[in-house]
C-alpha positions as CSV (number, residue, x, y, z in Angstrom):
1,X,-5.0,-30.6,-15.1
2,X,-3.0,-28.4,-16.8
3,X,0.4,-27.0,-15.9
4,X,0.8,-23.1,-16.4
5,X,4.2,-21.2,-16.1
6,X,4.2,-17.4,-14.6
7,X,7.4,-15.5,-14.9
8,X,8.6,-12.0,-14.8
9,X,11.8,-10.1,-15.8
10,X,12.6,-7.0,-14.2
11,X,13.9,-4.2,-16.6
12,X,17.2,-4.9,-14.9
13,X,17.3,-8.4,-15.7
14,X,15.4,-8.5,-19.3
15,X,16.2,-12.1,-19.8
16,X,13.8,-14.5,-18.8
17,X,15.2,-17.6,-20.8
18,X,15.8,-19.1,-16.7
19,X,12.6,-18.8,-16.0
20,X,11.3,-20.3,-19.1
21,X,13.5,-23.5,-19.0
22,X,13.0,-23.8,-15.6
23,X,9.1,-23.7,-16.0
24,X,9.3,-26.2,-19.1
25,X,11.3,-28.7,-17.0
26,X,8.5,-28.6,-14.7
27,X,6.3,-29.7,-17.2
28,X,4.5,-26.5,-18.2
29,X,2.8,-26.8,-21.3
30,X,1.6,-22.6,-21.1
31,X,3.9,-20.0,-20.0
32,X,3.3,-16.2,-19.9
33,X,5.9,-13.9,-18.7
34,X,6.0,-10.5,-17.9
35,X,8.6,-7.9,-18.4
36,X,7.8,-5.0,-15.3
37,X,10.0,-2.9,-13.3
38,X,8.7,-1.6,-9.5
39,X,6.6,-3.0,-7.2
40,X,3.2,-1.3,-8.2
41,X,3.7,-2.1,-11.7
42,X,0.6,-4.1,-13.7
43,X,1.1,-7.6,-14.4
44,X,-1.2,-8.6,-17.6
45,X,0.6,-11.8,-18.4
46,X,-0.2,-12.8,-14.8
47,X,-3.7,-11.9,-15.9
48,X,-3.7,-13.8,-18.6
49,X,-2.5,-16.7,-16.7
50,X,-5.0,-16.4,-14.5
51,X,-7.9,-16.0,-17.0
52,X,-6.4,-19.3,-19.1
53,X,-6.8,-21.4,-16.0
54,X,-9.4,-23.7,-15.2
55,X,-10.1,-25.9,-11.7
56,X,-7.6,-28.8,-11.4
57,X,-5.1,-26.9,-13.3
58,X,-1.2,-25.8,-11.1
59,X,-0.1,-21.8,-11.5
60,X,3.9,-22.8,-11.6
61,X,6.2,-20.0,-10.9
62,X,10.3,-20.1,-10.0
63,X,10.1,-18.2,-7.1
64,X,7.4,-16.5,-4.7
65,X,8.8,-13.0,-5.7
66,X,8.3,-13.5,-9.1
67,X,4.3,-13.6,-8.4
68,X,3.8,-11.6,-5.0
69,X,4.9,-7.7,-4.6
70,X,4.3,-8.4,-1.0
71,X,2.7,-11.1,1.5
72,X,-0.1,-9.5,1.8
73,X,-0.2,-9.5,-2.5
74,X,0.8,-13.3,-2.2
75,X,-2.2,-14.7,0.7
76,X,-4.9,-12.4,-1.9
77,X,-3.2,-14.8,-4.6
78,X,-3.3,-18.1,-2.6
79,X,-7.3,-17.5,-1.6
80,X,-8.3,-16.8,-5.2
81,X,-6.6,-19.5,-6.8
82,X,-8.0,-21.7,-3.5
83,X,-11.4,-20.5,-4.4
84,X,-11.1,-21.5,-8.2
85,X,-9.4,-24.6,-7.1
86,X,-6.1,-23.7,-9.1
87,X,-3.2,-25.1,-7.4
88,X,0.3,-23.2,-6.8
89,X,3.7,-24.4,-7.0
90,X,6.9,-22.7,-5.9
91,X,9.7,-24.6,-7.8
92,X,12.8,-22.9,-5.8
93,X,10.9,-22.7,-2.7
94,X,9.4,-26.1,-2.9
95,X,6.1,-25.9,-1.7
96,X,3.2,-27.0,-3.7
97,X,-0.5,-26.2,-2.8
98,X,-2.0,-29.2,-4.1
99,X,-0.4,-31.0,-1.3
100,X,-1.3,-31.0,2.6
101,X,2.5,-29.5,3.4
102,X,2.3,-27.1,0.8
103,X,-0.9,-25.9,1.8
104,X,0.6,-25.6,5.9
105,X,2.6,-23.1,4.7
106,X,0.2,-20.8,3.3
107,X,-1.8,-21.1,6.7
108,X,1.5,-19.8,8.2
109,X,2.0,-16.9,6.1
110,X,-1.7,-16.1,6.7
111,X,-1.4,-16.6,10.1
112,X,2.2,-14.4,10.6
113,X,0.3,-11.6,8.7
114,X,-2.4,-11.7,10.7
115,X,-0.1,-11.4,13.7
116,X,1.5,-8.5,12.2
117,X,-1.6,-6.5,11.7
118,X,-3.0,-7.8,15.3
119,X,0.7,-6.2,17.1
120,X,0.1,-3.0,14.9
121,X,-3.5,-2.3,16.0
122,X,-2.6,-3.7,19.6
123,X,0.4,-0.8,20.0
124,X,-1.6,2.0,18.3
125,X,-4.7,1.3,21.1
126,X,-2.1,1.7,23.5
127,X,-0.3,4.4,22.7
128,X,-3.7,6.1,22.3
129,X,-4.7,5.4,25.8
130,X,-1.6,6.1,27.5
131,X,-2.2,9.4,25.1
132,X,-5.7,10.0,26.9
133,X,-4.2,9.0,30.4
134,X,-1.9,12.1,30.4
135,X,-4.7,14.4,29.1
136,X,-4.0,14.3,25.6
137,X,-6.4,13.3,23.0
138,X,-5.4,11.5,18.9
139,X,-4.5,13.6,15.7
140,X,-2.1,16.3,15.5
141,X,-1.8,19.4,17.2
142,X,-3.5,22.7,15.4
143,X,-0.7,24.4,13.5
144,X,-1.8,28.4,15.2
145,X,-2.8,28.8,18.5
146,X,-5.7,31.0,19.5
147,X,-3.9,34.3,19.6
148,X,-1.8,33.0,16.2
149,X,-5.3,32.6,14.4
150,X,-5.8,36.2,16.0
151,X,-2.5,37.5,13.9
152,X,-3.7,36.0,10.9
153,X,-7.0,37.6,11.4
154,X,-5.3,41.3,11.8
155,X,-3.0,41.0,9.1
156,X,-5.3,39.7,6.8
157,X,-7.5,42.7,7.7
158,X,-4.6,45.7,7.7
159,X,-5.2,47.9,4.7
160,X,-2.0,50.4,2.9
161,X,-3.1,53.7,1.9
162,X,-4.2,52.7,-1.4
163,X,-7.0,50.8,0.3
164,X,-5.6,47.4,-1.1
165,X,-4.6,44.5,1.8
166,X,-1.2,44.8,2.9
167,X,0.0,41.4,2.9
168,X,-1.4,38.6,1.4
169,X,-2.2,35.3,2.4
170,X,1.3,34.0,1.4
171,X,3.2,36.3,3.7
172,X,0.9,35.8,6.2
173,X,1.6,32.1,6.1
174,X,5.5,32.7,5.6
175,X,5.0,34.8,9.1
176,X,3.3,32.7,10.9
177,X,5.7,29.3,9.6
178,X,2.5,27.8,8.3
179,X,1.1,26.8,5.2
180,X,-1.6,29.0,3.2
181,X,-4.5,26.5,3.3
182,X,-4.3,27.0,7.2
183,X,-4.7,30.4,6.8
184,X,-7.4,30.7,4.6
185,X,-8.8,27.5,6.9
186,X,-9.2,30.0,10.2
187,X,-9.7,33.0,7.6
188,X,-13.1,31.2,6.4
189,X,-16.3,33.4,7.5
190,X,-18.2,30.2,7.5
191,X,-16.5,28.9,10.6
192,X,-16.6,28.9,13.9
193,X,-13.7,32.0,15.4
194,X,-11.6,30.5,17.7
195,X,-12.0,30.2,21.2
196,X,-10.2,32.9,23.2
């Protein structure tokens, strides 16, 4: 029933001495702290923390941020420690897993994020549908036009005197205001020409 510290210092604030008395006042008798800037950087001491702890045992940390990059990062935390039976406790925060309250407020993060993902999916299906209702189907529109397609086509095919193309795929794409991998796309032999 062990008490391990997590703490991390961004490279703004490279002092974690806070953290570390404020995790040994709490009784931890393990800390590991990492030093990482950005949101999508690795944490390997949180790794190791994780890796040292065993059932029964409390993941302490100062504050939420200091062990979530987002909810989403924080609920993927709360289930695994859940499912190894590790407790979590939030000392500025105050809430402490191994307790009925503190475990109400995880189901309420779950449940908001939930919600959030639920109002998403609910406005995109709608904006489809009022999409389809006015005759216009998902995705973007094609960047050339039939008879655009049909200028590629004929400037791609125009010869000099030499024999050589005049223009190459790059001014074709300049001309048109689109980008070469278009081009080439309705320059392909292998597809389908475009319907008139």
């Amino acid at each position: 029933m062990a008490l391990i510290g997590y703490g991390r210092v961004s490279t703004r604030d490279q002092n974690p001495h806070s953290q570390r008395d404020a995790l040994e006042a709490a009784g931890c008798t393990r800390i590991f702290i990492d030093k990482a800037s950005g949101k999508l950087a690795s944490r390997p001491e949180l790794d190791k923390a994780l890796d040292y702890a065993r059932p029964g045992d409390t993941l302490v940390i100062t504050r939420l941020s200091r062990a979530a990059r987002s909810l989403k990062n924080l609920l993927e935390l709360a289930v695994l420690l859940r499912e190894r039976d590790i407790g979590l406790k939030v000392i500025k925060q105050d809430i402490d897993t191994t307790t009925p309250t503190g475990r109400l407020v995880f189901h309420i993060f779950g449940a908001i994020d939930e919600f959030q993902r639920e109002l998403i999916v609910e406005g995109t299906l709608e904006g489809l549908e009022s999409a389809r209702a006015r005759g216009r189907v998902g995705g973007r529109p094609p960047a050339l036009d039939p008879e655009g397609v049909e200028m590629a086509r004929a400037l791609y095919d125009m010869t000099g005197p030499d024999g050589k193309r005049k223009y190459t795929v790059q001014q074709i794409a300049d001309q048109l205001r689109v980008s070469r991998a278009t081009v080439y796309r309705h320059l392909d032999p292998r597809r389908e020409p475009a319907a008139p």
